[in-house]
N, C-alpha and C positions, 0 to 999 in steps of 0.2 A: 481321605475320601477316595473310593474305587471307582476309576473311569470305565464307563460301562461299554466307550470306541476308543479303540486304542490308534492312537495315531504315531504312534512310539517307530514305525518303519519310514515313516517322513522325514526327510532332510527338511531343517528350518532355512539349511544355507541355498540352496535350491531356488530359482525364478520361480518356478511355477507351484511353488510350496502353498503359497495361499491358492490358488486354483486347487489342488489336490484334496488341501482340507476341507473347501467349503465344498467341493462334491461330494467327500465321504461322509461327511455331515448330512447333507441332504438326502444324500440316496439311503444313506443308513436310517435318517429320521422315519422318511416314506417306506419302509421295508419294516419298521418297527411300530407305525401306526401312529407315528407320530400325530397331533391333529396341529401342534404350534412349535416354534422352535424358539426358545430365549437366549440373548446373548448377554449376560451379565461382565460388568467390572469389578475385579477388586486390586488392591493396589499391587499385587504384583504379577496378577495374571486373568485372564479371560475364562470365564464359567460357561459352556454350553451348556444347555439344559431344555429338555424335549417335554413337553405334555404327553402321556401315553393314558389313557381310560382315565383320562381327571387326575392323574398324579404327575406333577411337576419333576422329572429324575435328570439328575445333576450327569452328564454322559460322558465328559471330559472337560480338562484344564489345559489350557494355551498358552505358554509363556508370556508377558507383558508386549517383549520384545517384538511379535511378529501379529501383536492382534491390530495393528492400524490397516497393514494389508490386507489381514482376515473380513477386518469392516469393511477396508474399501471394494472388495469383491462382491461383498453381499450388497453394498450401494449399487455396483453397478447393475449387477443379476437384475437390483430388485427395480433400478430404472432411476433410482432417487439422486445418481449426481451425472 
């Protein structure tokens, strides 16, 4: 599957790695039209995936490893913990 944001210049060992992501996530969703942003599981990695004109597009995959911080980030942003 070809991720369509490349997060590949990211250090996963880095503090502020889940900060990094979930902005270029956002700003890239908003720059592409996004209207919703999906954060799927699967077992050994995290699925982003944007809505763009009614099509759901799969935009990158996140290692297992680093999506609890990834979640906890957007918890906070979105005010839920």
């Amino acid at each position: 599957m070809p991720n369509i944001l490349s997060l590949s210049d990211l250090d996963p060992r880095k503090d502020d790695y889940a900060t990094q992501v979930v902005e270029r996530l956002l700003h890239a969703g908003v720059s592409a039209g996004a209207s919703d942003i999906h954060v799927d599981t699967s077992p050994s990695s995290v699925l982003v995936k944007w809505r763009v004109a009614g099509e759901l597009l799969t935009v990158a995959e996140i290692p297992d490893g680093v999506s609890t911080k990834i979640l906890a980030r957007i918890k906070a942003l979105s005010r839920l913990i």
